[in-house]
VMD Tcl script that draws the C-alpha trace (Angstrom):
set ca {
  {0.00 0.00 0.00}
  {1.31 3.23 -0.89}
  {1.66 6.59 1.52}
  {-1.41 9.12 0.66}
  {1.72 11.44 -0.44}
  {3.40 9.53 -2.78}
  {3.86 9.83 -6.39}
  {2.13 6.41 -6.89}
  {-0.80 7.54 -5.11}
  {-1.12 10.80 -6.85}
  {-1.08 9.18 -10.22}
  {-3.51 6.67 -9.61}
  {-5.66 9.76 -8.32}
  {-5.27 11.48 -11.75}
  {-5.91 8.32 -13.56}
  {-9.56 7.83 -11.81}
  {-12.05 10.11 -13.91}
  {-13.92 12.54 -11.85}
  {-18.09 11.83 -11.44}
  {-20.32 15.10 -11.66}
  {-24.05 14.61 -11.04}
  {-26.76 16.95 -11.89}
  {-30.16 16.65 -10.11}
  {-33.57 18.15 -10.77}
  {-36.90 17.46 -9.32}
  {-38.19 15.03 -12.43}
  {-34.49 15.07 -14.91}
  {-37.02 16.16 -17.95}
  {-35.31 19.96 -18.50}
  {-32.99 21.39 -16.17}
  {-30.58 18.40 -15.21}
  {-30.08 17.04 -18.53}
  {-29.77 20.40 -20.16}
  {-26.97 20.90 -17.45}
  {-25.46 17.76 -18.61}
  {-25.29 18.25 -22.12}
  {-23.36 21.97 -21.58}
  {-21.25 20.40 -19.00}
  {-20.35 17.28 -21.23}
  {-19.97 19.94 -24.94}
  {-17.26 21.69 -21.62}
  {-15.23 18.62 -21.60}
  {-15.26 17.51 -24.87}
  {-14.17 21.40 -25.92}
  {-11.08 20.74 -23.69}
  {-10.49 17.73 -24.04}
  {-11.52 16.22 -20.89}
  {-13.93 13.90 -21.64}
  {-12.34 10.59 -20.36}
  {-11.30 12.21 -17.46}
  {-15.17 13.97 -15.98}
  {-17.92 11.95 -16.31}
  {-21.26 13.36 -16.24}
  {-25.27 12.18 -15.87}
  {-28.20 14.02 -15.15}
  {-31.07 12.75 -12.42}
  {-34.07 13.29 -10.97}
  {-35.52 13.10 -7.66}
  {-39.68 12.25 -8.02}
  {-42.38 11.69 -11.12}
  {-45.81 12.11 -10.73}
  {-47.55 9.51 -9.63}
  {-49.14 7.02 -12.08}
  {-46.53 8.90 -15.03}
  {-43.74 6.65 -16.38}
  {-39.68 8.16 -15.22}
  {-38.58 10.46 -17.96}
  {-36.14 8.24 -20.13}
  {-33.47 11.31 -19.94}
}
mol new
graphics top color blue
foreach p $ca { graphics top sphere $p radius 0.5 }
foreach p [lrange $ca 0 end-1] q [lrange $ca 1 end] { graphics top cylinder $p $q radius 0.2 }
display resetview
C-alpha cells in the first residue's frame, strides 16, 4: 500500500475520472440540459475521459412513467 503522499498515489488519483451529477426534481429539463453543456465543456477541452457526467431526478408524478433522460 502506498503513503497518501506519494507519487504512486497521486497518479492513480489522476488516472480515476472525476463523477459530476446533476439533479432536478423530475431530470425532464434542467438536469439534462446541465449535462449536455457540462459534457460539450469537456469535450471542448479535451476532458472527456477524465469527468464523467449524468443528469437525475428526484420524483415523477404519480401514475406517469420516469422520464427516459
Amino acid at each position: 500500500m502506498t503513503p497518501a503522499g506519494s507519487a504512486g498515489h497521486r497518479l492513480r488519483a489522476m488516472a480515476a475520472p472525476k463523477r459530476v451529477l446533476f439533479v432536478c426534481t423530475g431530470n425532464t429539463c434542467r438536469s439534462p440540459m446541465a449535462e449536455g453543456i457540462f459534457r460539450k465543456m469537456m469535450q471542448e477541452r479535451g476532458m472527456e475521459e477524465r469527468v464523467l457526467c449524468q443528469s437525475a431526478g428526484l420524483s415523477a408524478v404519480d401514475g406517469m412513467p420516469v422520464s427516459e433522460n
